[in-house]
C-alpha positions as a Markdown table, in Angstrom:
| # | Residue | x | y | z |
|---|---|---|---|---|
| 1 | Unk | 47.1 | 192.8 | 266.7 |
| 2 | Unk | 45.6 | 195.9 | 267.6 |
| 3 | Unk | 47.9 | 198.7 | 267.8 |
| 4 | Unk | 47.3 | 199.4 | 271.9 |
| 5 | Unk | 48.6 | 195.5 | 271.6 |
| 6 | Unk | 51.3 | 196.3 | 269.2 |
| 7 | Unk | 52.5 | 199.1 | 271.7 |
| 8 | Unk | 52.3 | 197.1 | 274.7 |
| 9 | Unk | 54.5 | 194.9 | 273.3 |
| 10 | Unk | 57.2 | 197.0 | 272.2 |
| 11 | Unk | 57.2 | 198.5 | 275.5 |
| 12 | Unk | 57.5 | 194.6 | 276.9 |
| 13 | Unk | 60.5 | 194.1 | 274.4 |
| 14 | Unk | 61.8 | 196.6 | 276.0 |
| 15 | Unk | 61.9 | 195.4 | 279.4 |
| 16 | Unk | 63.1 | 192.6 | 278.7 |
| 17 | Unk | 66.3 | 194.0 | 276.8 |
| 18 | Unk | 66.4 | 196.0 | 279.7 |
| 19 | Unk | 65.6 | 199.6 | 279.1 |
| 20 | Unk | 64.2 | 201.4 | 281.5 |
| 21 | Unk | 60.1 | 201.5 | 281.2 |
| 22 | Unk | 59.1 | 205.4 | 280.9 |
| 23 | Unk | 57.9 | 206.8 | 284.3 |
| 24 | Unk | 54.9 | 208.8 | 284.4 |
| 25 | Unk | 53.5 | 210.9 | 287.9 |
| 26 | Unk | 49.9 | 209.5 | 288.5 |
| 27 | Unk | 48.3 | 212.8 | 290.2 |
| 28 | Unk | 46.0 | 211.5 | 292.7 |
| 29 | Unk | 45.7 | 208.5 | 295.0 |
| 30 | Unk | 42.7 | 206.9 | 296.2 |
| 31 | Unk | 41.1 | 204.0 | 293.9 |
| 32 | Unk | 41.0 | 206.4 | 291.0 |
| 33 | Unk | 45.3 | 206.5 | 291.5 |
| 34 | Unk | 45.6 | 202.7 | 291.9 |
| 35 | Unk | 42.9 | 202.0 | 288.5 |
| 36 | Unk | 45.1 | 204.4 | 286.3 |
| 37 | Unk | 48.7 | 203.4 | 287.8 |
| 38 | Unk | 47.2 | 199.8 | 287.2 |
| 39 | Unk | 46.4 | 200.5 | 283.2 |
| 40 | Unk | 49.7 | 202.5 | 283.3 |
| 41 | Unk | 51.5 | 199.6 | 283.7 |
| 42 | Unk | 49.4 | 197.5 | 280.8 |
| 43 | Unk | 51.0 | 199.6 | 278.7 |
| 44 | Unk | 54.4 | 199.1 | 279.6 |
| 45 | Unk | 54.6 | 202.3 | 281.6 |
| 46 | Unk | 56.2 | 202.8 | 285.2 |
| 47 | Unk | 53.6 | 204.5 | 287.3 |
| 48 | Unk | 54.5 | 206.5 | 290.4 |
| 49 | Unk | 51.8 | 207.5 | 292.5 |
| 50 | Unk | 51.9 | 211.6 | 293.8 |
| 51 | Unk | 48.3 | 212.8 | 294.9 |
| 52 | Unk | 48.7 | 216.1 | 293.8 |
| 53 | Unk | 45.2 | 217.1 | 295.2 |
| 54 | Unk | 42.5 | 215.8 | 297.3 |
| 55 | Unk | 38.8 | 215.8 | 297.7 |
| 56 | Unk | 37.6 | 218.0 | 301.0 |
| 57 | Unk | 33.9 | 218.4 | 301.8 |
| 58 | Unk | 32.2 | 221.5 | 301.1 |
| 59 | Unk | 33.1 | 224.5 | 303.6 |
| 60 | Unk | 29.0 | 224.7 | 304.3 |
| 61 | Unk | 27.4 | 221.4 | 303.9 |
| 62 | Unk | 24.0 | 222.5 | 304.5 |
| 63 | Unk | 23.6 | 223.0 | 300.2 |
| 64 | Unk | 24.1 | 219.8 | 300.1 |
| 65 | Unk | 22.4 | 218.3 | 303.2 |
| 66 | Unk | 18.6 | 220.0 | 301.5 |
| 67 | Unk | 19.6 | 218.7 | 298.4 |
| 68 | Unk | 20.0 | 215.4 | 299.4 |
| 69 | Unk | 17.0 | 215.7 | 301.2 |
| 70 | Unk | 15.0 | 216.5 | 298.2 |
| 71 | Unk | 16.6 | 213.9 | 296.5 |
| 72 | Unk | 15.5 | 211.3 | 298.3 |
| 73 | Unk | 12.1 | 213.2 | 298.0 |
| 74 | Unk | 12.3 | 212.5 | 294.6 |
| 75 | Unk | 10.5 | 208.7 | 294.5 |
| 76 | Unk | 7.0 | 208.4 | 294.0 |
| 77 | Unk | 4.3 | 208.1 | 296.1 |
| 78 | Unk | 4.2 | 205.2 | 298.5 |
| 79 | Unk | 7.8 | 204.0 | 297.4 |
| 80 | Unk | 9.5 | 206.8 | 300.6 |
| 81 | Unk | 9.1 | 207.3 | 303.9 |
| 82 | Unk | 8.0 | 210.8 | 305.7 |
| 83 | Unk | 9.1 | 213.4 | 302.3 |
| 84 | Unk | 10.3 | 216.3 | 303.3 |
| 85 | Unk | 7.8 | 219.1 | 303.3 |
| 86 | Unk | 8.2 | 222.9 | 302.7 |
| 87 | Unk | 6.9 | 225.6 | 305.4 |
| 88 | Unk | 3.2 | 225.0 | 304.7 |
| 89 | Unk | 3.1 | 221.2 | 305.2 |
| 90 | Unk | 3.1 | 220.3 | 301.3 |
| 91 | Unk | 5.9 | 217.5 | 300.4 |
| 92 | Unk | 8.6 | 219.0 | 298.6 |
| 93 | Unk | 9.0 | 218.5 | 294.8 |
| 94 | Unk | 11.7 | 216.1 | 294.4 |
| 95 | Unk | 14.1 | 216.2 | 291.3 |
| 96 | Unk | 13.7 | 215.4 | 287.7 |
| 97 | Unk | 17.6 | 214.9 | 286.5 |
| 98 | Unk | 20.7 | 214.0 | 288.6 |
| 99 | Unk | 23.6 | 215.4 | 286.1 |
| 100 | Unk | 27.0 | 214.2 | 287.2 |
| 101 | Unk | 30.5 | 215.8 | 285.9 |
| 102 | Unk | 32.7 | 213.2 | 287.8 |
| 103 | Unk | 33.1 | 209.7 | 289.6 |
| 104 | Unk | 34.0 | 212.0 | 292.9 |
| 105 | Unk | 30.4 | 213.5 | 292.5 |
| 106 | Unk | 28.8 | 210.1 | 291.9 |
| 107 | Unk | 30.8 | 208.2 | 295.3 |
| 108 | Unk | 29.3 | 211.7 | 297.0 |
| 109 | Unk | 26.1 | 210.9 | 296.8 |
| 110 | Unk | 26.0 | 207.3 | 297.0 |
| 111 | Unk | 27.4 | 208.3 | 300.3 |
| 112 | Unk | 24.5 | 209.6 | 301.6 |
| 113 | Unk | 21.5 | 208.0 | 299.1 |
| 114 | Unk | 21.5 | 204.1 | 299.3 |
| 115 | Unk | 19.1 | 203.9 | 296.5 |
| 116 | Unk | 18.0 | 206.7 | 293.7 |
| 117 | Unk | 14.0 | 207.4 | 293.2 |
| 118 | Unk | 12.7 | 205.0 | 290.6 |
| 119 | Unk | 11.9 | 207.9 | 288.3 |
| 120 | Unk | 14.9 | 209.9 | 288.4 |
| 121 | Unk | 16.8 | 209.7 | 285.3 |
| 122 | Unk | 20.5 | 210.5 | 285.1 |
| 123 | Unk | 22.7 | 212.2 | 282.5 |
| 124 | Unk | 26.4 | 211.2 | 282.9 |
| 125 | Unk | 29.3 | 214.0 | 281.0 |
| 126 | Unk | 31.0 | 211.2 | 279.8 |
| 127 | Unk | 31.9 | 207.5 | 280.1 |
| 128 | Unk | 34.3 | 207.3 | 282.5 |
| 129 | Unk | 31.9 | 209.1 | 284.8 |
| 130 | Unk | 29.1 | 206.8 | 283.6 |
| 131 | Unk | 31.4 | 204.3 | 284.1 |
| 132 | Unk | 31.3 | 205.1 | 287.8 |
| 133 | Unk | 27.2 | 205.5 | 288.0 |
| 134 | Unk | 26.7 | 201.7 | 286.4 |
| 135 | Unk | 29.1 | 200.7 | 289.3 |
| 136 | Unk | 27.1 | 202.6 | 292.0 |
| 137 | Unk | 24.0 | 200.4 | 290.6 |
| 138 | Unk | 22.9 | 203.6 | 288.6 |
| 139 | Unk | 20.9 | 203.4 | 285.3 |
| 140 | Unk | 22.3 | 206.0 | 283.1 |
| 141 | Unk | 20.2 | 207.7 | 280.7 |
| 142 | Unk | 21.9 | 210.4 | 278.5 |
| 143 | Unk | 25.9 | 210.3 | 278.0 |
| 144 | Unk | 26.5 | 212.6 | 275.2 |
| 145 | Unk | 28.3 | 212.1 | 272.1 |
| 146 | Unk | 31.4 | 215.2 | 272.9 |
| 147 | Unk | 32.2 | 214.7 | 276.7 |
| 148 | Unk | 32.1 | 218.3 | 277.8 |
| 149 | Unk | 29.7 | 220.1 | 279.9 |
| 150 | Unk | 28.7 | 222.3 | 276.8 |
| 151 | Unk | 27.6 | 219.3 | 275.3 |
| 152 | Unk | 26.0 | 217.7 | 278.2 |
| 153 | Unk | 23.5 | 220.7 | 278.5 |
| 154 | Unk | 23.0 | 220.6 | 274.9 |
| 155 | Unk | 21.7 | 217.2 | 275.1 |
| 156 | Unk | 19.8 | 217.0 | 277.8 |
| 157 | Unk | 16.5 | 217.1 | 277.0 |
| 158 | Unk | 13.4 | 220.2 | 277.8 |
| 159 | Unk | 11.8 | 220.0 | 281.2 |
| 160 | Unk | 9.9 | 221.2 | 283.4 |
| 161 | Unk | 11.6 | 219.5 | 286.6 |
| 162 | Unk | 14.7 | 220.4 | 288.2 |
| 163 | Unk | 17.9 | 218.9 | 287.7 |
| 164 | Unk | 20.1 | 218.5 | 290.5 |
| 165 | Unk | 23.8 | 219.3 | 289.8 |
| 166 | Unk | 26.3 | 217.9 | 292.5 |
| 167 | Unk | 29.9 | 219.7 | 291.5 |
| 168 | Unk | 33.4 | 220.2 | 292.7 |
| 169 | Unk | 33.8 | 223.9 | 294.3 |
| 170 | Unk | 36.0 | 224.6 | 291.6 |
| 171 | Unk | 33.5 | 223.7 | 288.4 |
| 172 | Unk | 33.1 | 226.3 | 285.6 |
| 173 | Unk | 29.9 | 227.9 | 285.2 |
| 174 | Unk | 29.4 | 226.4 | 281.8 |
| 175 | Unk | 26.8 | 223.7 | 282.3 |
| 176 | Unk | 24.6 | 225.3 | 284.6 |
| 177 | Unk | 25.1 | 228.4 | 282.1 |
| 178 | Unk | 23.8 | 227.2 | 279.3 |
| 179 | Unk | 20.9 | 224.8 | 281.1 |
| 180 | Unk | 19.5 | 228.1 | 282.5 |
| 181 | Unk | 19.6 | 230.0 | 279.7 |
| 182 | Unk | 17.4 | 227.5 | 278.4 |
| 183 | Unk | 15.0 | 227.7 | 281.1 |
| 184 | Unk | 16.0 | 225.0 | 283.2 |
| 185 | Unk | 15.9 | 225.3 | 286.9 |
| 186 | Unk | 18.8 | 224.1 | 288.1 |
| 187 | Unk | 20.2 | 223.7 | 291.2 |
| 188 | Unk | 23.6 | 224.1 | 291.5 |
| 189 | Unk | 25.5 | 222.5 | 294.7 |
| 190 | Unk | 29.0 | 222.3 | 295.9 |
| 191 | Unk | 29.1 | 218.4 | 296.7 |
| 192 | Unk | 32.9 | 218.7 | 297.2 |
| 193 | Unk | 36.4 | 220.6 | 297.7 |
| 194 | Unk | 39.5 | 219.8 | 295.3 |
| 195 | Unk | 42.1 | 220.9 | 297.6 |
| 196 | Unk | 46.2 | 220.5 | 297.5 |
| 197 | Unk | 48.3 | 217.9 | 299.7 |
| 198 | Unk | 50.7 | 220.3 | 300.8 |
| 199 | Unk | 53.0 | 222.9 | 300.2 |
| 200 | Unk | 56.3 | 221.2 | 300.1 |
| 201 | Unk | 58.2 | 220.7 | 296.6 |
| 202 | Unk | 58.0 | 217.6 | 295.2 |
| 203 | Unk | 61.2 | 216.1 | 293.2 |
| 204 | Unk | 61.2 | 212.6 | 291.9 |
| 205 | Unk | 64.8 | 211.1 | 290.6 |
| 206 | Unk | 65.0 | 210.5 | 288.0 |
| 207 | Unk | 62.6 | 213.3 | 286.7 |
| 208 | Unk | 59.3 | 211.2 | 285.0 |
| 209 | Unk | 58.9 | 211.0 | 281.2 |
| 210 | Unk | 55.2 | 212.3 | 281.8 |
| 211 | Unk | 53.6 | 214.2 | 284.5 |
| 212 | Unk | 49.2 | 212.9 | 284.1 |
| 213 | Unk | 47.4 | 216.5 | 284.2 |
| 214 | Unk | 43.8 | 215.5 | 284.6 |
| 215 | Unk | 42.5 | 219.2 | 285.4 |
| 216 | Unk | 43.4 | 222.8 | 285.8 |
| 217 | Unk | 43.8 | 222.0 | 289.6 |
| 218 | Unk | 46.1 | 219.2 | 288.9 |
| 219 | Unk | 48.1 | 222.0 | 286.6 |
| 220 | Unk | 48.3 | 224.4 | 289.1 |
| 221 | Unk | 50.0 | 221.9 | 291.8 |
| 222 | Unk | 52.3 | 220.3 | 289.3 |
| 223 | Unk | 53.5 | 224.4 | 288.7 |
| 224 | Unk | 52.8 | 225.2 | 292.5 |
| 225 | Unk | 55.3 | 222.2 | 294.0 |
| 226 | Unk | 56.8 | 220.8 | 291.2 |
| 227 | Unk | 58.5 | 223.6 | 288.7 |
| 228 | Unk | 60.7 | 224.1 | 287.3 |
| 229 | Unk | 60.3 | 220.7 | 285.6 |
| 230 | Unk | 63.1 | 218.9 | 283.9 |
| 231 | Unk | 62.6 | 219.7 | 280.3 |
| 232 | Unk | 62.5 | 216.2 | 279.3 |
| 233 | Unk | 59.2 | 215.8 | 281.3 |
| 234 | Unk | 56.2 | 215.5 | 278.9 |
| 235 | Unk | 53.2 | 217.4 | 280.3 |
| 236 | Unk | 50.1 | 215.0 | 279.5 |
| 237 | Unk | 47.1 | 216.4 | 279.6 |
| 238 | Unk | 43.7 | 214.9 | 279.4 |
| 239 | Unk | 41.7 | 217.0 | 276.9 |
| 240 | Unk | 41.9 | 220.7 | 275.7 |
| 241 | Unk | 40.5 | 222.2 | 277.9 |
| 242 | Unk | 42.5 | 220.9 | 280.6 |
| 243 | Unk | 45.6 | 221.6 | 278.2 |
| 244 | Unk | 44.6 | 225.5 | 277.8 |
| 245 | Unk | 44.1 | 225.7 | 281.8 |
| 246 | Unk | 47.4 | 223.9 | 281.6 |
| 247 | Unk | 49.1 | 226.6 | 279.4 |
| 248 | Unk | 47.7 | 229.3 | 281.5 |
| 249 | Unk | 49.2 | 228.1 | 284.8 |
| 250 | Unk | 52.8 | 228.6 | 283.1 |
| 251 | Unk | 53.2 | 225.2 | 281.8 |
| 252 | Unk | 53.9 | 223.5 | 278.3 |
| 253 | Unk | 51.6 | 221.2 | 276.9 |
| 254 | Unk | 53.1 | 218.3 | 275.2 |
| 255 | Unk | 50.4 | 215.8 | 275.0 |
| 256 | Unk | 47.1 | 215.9 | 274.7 |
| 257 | Unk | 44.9 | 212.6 | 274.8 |
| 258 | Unk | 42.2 | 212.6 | 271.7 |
| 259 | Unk | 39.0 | 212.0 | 274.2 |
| 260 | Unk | 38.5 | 212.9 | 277.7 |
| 261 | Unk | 39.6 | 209.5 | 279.6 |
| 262 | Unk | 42.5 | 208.5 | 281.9 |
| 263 | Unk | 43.0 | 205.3 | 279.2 |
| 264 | Unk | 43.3 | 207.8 | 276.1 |
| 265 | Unk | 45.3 | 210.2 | 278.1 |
| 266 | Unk | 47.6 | 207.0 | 278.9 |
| 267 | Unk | 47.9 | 206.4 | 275.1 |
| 268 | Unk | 48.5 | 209.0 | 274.2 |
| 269 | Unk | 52.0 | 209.5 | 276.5 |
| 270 | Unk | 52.8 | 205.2 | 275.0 |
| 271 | Unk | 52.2 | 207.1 | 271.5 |
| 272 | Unk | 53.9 | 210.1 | 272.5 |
| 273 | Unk | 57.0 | 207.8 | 273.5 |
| 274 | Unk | 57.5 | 205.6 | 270.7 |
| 275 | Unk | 60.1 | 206.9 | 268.5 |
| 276 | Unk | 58.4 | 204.2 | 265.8 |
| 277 | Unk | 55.5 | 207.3 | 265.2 |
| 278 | Unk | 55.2 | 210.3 | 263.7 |
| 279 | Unk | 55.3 | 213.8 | 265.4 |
| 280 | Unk | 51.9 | 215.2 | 265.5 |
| 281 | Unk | 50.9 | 218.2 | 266.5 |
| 282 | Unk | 50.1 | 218.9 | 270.4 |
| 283 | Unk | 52.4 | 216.3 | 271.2 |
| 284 | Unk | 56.3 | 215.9 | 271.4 |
């Protein structure tokens, strides 16, 4: 038995004796908050759906609008209809990469491209977001090895295209840092808004076991509408980078999942619960 198995049953044993399974605050709704509170509960876990924060589309669309425009530009000859052209007449240069940093970016442009050009490869920051392409009917070519934007511009390879990168309005500056600095032309689009749900506090009774932070924005809205948190809430959070935007919001960082997925994140917090294992450091 593997020890995700080995958990899962513990936590079933302890159902069934009747303890109460731990609850833990799924931040965001949508099929992303039903897929996680769905894995929650393979683990024995009682999920409770909050949606912290929402996607909004961008304040000025028309970024995006030209680059999907030049996106669908991107397929080669005879295989679009009526490219669209610069000021001179001459059909505009279409994209050589598509780099994607989340699912949210991936569902915003399959909104608006039914199919991608032929030759337009894709690099994915990790595989929950590839995940997410191969379900849109993408091919992905390049998911690398470290899911972080640092190592996604590492790894993608020289060229003399541009790569399209569709982001959230609240992205850090790393990948299309470091792609420009190696001479990459990059253009850099706000796809989408994260934005709150609201202003008004949230209290759950009883208090969770684990509050799910999956971003800095997530952090600030748990502190924003949710603090003072009962001090036996665990604050989960999905990587470290996550967890040091965490800490600088004001809040303590109990958990931290050992790769960059909602289903490590998740056992990390069955880990974090079971009395039968160690304390390790980063968690409680």
């Amino acid at each position: 038995m593997t020890d995700r198995a080995e958990k899962t049953a513990r936590a079933a044993g302890a159902r069934a004796a009747g303890a109460r399974p731990a609850v833990v605050l799924v931040p965001r709704g949508g099929a992303w908050g039903d897929r996680v509170a769905a894995a929650a509960r393979e683990r024995g876990l009682d999920p409770v759906v909050v949606p912290l924060i929402a996607d909004a589309p961008p304040a000025d669309p028309s970024a995006l609008d030209a680059a999907v425009r030049r996106l669908v530009a991107s397929a080669p000859a005879g295989r679009r209809d009526s490219p669209p052209a610069v000021g001179d007449g001459t059909p505009m240069a279409g994209y050589a990469w598509l780099v994607v940093t989340s699912a949210t970016a991936v569902r915003v442009i399959t909104e608006r491209v039914t199919r991608l050009p032929s030759d337009l490869r894709v690099a994915a920051v990790g595989e929950p977001t590839a995940l997410a392409a191969h379900e849109a009917g993408w091919v992905v070519d390049l998911v690398p090895a470290d899911a972080s934007a640092a190592a996604l511009a590492a790894a993608l390879p020289d060229t003399d295209g541009t790569v399209l990168f569709p982001r959230s309005d609240l992205a850090a500056p790393t990948l299309v840092g470091a792609l420009r600095a190696r001479g990459i032309d990059v253009d850099d689009v706000v796809a989408y808004r994260t934005v709150g749900t609201g202003d008004e506090p949230i209290t759950l009774d009883p208090p969770p076991d684990a509050v799910l932070v999956t971003s800095g924005s997530v952090a600030r809205q748990v502190v924003r509408r949710m603090a003072p948190l009962d001090p036996r809430t665990a604050v989960a959070c999905i990587g470290p980078g996550t967890a040091a935007e965490a800490r600088a919001a004001g809040l303590p960082v109990h958990v931290v999942a050992r790769s960059r997925s909602a289903a490590a994140l998740l056992d990390a917090v069955v880990e974090s619960l079971d009395p039968s294992v160690p304390e390790q450091e980063g968690q409680p």
